[in-house]
ZANU-34346 format. One line per 10 residues: their letters; for each residue x, y, z of N, C-alpha, C. Coordinates in nm, 2 decimals, always signed. Layout:
// ZANU-34346
A) X:Y:Z:X:Y:Z:X:Y:Z; ...
//
This chain:
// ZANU-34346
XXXXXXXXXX) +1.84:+8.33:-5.87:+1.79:+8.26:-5.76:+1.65:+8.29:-5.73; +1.59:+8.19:-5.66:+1.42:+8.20:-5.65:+1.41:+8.31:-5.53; +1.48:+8.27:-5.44:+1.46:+8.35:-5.32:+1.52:+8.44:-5.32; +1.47:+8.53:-5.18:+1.55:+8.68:-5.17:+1.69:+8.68:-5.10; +1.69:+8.52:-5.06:+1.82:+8.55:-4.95:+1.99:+8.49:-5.11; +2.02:+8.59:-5.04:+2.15:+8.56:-5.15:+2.27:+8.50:-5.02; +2.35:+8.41:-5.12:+2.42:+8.34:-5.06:+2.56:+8.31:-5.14; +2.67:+8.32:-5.04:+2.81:+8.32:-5.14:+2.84:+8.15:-5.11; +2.86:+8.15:-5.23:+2.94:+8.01:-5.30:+3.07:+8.03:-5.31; +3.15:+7.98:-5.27:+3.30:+7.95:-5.31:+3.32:+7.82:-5.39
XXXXXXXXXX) +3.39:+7.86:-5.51:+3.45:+7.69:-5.58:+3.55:+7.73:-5.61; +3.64:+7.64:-5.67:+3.81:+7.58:-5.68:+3.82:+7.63:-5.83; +3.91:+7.68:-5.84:+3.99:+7.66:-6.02:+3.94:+7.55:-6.11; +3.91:+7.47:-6.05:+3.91:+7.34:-6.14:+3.72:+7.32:-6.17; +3.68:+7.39:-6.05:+3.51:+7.38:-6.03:+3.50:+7.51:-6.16; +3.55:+7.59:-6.20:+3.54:+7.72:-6.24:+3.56:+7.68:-6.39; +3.67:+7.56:-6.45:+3.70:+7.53:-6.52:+3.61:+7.44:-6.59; +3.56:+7.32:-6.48:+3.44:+7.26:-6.60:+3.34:+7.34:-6.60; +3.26:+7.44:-6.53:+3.17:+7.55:-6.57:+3.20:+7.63:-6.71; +3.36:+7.63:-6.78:+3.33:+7.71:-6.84:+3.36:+7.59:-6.97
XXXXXXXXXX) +3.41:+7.49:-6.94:+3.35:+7.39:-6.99:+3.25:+7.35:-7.06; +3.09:+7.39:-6.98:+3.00:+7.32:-7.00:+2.97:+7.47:-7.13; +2.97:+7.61:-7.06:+2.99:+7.68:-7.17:+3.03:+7.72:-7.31; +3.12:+7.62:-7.33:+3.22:+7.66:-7.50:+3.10:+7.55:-7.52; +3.13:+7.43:-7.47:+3.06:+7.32:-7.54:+2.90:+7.28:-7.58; +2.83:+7.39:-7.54:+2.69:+7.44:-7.53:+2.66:+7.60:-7.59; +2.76:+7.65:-7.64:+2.77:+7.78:-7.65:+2.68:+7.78:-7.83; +2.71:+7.68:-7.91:+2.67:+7.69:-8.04:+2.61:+7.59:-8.04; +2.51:+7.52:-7.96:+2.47:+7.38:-7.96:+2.33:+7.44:-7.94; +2.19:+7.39:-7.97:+2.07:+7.43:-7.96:+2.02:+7.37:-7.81
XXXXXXXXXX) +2.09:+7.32:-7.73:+2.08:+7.24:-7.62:+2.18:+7.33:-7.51; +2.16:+7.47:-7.49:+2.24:+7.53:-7.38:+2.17:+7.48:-7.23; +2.23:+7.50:-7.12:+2.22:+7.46:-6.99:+2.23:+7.60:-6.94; +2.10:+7.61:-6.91:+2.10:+7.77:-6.84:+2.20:+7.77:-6.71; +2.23:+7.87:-6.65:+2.34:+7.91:-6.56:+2.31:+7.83:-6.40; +2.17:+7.84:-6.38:+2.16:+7.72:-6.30:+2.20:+7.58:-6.32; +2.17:+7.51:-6.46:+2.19:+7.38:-6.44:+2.32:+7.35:-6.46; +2.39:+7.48:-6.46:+2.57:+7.43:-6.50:+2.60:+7.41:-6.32; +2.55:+7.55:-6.22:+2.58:+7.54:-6.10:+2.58:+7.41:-6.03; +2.43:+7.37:-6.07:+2.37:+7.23:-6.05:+2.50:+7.14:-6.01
XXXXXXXXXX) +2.57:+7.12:-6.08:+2.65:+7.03:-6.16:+2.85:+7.05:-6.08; +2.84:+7.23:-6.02:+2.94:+7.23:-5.94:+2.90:+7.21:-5.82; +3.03:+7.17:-5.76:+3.06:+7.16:-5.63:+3.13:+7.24:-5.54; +3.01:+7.35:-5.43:+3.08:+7.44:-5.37:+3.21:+7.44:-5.26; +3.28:+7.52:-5.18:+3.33:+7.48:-5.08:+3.28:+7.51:-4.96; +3.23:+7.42:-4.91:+3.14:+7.47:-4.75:+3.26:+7.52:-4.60; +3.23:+7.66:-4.63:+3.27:+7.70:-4.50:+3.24:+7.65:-4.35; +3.35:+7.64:-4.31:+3.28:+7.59:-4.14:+3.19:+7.69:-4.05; +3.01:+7.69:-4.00:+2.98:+7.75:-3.95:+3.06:+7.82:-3.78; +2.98:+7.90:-3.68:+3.07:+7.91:-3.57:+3.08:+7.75:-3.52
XXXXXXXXXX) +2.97:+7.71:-3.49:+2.95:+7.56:-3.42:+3.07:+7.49:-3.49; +3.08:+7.48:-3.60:+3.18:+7.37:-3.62:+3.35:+7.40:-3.59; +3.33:+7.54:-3.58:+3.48:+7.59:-3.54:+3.51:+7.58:-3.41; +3.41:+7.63:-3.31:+3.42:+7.57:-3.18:+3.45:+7.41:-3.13; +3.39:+7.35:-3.22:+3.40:+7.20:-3.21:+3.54:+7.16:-3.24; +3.59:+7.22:-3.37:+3.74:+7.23:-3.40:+3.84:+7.25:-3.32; +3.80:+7.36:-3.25:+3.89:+7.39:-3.12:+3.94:+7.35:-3.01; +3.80:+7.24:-2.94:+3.84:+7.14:-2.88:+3.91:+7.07:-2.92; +3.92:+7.00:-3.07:+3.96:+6.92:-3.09:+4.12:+6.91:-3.11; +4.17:+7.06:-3.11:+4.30:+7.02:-3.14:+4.33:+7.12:-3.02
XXXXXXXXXX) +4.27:+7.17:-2.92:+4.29:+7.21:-2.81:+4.26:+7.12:-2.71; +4.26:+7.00:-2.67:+4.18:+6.95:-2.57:+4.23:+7.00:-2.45; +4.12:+6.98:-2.34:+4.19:+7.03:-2.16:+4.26:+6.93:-2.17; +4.40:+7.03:-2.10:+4.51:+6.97:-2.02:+4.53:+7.03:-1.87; +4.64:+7.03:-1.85:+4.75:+7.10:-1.73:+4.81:+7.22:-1.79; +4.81:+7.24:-1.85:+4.85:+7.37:-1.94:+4.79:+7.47:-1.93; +4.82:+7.55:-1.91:+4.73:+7.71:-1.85:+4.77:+7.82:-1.96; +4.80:+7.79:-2.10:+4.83:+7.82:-2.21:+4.68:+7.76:-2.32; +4.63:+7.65:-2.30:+4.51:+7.60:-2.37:+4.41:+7.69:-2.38; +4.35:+7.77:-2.28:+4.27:+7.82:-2.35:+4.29:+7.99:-2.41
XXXXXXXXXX) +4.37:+8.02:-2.41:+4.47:+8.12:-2.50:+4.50:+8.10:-2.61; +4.53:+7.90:-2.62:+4.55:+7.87:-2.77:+4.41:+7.86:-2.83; +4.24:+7.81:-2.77:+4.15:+7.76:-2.81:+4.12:+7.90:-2.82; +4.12:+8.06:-2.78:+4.08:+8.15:-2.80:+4.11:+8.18:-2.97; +4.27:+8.17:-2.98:+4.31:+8.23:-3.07:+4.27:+8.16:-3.18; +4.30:+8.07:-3.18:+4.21:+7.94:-3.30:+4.07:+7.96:-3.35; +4.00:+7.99:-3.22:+3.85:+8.03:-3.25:+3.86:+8.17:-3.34; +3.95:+8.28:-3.32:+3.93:+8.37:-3.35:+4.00:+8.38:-3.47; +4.11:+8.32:-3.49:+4.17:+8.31:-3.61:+4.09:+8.26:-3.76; +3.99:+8.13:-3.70:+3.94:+8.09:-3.80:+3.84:+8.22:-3.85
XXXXXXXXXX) +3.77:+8.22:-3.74:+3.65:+8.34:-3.79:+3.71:+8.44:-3.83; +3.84:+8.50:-3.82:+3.89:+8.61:-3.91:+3.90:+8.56:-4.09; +3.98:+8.46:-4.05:+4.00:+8.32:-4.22:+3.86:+8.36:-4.30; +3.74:+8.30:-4.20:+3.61:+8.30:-4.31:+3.58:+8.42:-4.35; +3.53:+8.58:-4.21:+3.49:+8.66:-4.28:+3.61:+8.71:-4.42; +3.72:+8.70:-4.37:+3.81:+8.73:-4.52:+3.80:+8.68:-4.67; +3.77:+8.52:-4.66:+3.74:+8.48:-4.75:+3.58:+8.51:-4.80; +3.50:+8.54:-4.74:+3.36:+8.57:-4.76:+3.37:+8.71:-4.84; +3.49:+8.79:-4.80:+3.49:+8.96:-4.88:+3.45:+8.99:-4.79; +3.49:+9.01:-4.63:+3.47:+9.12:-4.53:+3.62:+9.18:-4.56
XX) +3.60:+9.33:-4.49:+3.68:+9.40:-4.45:+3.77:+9.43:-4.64; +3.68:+9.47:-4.72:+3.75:+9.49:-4.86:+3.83:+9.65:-4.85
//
Protein backbone atom coordinates (compact mmCIF):
# COMPACT_ATOMS: atom_id res chain seq x y z
CA UNK A 1 0.00 0.00 0.00
CA UNK A 2 1.04 3.66 -0.80
CA UNK A 3 -0.21 5.04 2.32
CA UNK A 4 0.51 4.68 6.02
CA UNK A 5 -2.97 4.01 6.95
CA UNK A 6 -3.62 0.20 6.75
CA UNK A 7 -6.89 -1.09 6.26
CA UNK A 8 -8.68 -4.70 6.64
CA UNK A 9 -10.32 -6.10 3.72
CA UNK A 10 -12.57 -9.02 4.16
CA UNK A 11 -13.35 -11.35 0.93
CA UNK A 12 -15.40 -14.61 0.52
CA UNK A 13 -13.90 -18.17 -0.34
CA UNK A 14 -14.82 -17.76 -3.74
CA UNK A 15 -13.04 -13.93 -3.86
CA UNK A 16 -9.82 -15.98 -2.32
CA UNK A 17 -10.30 -18.56 -5.01
CA UNK A 18 -10.04 -16.51 -8.17
CA UNK A 19 -7.01 -14.69 -6.55
CA UNK A 20 -5.30 -17.69 -6.36
CA UNK A 21 -6.52 -18.33 -9.71
CA UNK A 22 -4.95 -15.39 -11.19
CA UNK A 23 -1.78 -16.87 -9.44
CA UNK A 24 -1.21 -20.55 -10.82
CA UNK A 25 -2.25 -19.02 -14.13
CA UNK A 26 0.51 -16.19 -14.18
CA UNK A 27 2.85 -18.10 -11.97
CA UNK A 28 5.07 -19.41 -15.12
CA UNK A 29 3.81 -16.89 -17.63
CA UNK A 30 6.29 -13.77 -18.27
CA UNK A 31 3.08 -11.54 -17.78
CA UNK A 32 2.61 -11.88 -13.81
CA UNK A 33 0.05 -9.37 -12.10
CA UNK A 34 1.66 -7.97 -9.19
CA UNK A 35 -0.38 -8.46 -5.84
CA UNK A 36 -2.11 -5.32 -6.36
CA UNK A 37 -3.50 -5.81 -9.68
CA UNK A 38 -4.89 -9.25 -8.59
CA UNK A 39 -6.58 -7.24 -5.44
CA UNK A 40 -7.69 -4.71 -8.14
CA UNK A 41 -9.72 -7.27 -9.56
CA UNK A 42 -11.34 -8.66 -6.05
CA UNK A 43 -14.23 -7.75 -4.45
CA UNK A 44 -14.17 -6.76 -0.76
CA UNK A 45 -16.92 -7.14 1.91
CA UNK A 46 -17.94 -3.76 3.16
CA UNK A 47 -18.63 -3.68 6.70
CA UNK A 48 -21.47 -1.49 7.98
CA UNK A 49 -20.04 1.77 9.51
CA UNK A 50 -21.66 3.03 13.19
CA UNK A 51 -24.09 5.37 11.00
CA UNK A 52 -25.29 2.63 9.00
CA UNK A 53 -26.03 0.36 11.92
CA UNK A 54 -27.92 3.03 13.66
CA UNK A 55 -29.89 3.56 10.56
CA UNK A 56 -30.39 -0.34 10.63
CA UNK A 57 -31.86 -0.16 13.90
CA UNK A 58 -34.55 2.00 13.11
CA UNK A 59 -35.25 0.16 10.56
CA UNK A 60 -36.23 -3.03 11.98
CA UNK A 61 -36.97 -1.35 15.26
CA UNK A 62 -39.35 1.37 14.39
CA UNK A 63 -41.23 3.58 17.37
CA UNK A 64 -44.17 1.89 18.52
CA UNK A 65 -46.37 1.43 21.80
CA UNK A 66 -44.03 -1.03 23.00
CA UNK A 67 -41.90 -0.02 25.81
CA UNK A 68 -39.61 -3.07 24.91
CA UNK A 69 -38.30 -1.07 21.41
CA UNK A 70 -35.76 0.56 22.64
CA UNK A 71 -34.18 -2.38 24.55
CA UNK A 72 -34.55 -4.15 21.32
CA UNK A 73 -32.84 -1.04 19.22
CA UNK A 74 -30.14 -1.01 22.11
CA UNK A 75 -29.37 -4.51 21.77
CA UNK A 76 -29.22 -4.65 17.93
CA UNK A 77 -27.04 -1.57 18.02
CA UNK A 78 -24.78 -3.36 20.25
CA UNK A 79 -24.93 -6.71 18.98
CA UNK A 80 -23.92 -5.57 15.50
CA UNK A 81 -20.91 -3.56 16.74
CA UNK A 82 -19.87 -6.59 18.82
CA UNK A 83 -20.42 -8.85 15.07
CA UNK A 84 -17.96 -6.24 13.40
CA UNK A 85 -15.28 -5.65 16.09
CA UNK A 86 -15.16 -9.71 16.02
CA UNK A 87 -14.99 -10.12 12.59
CA UNK A 88 -12.27 -7.21 12.29
CA UNK A 89 -9.89 -9.59 14.93
CA UNK A 90 -10.89 -7.61 18.14
CA UNK A 91 -10.74 -9.31 21.34
CA UNK A 92 -8.24 -12.42 19.84
Amino acid sequence: MSNNKQTMKLYTEEQLEIAMAYVHAYHESDTRLKDEEILKKLTPIQLPNDEEIREERLLQFPDSEYANRANDRLAFYCGAKWMRSKILGGNK
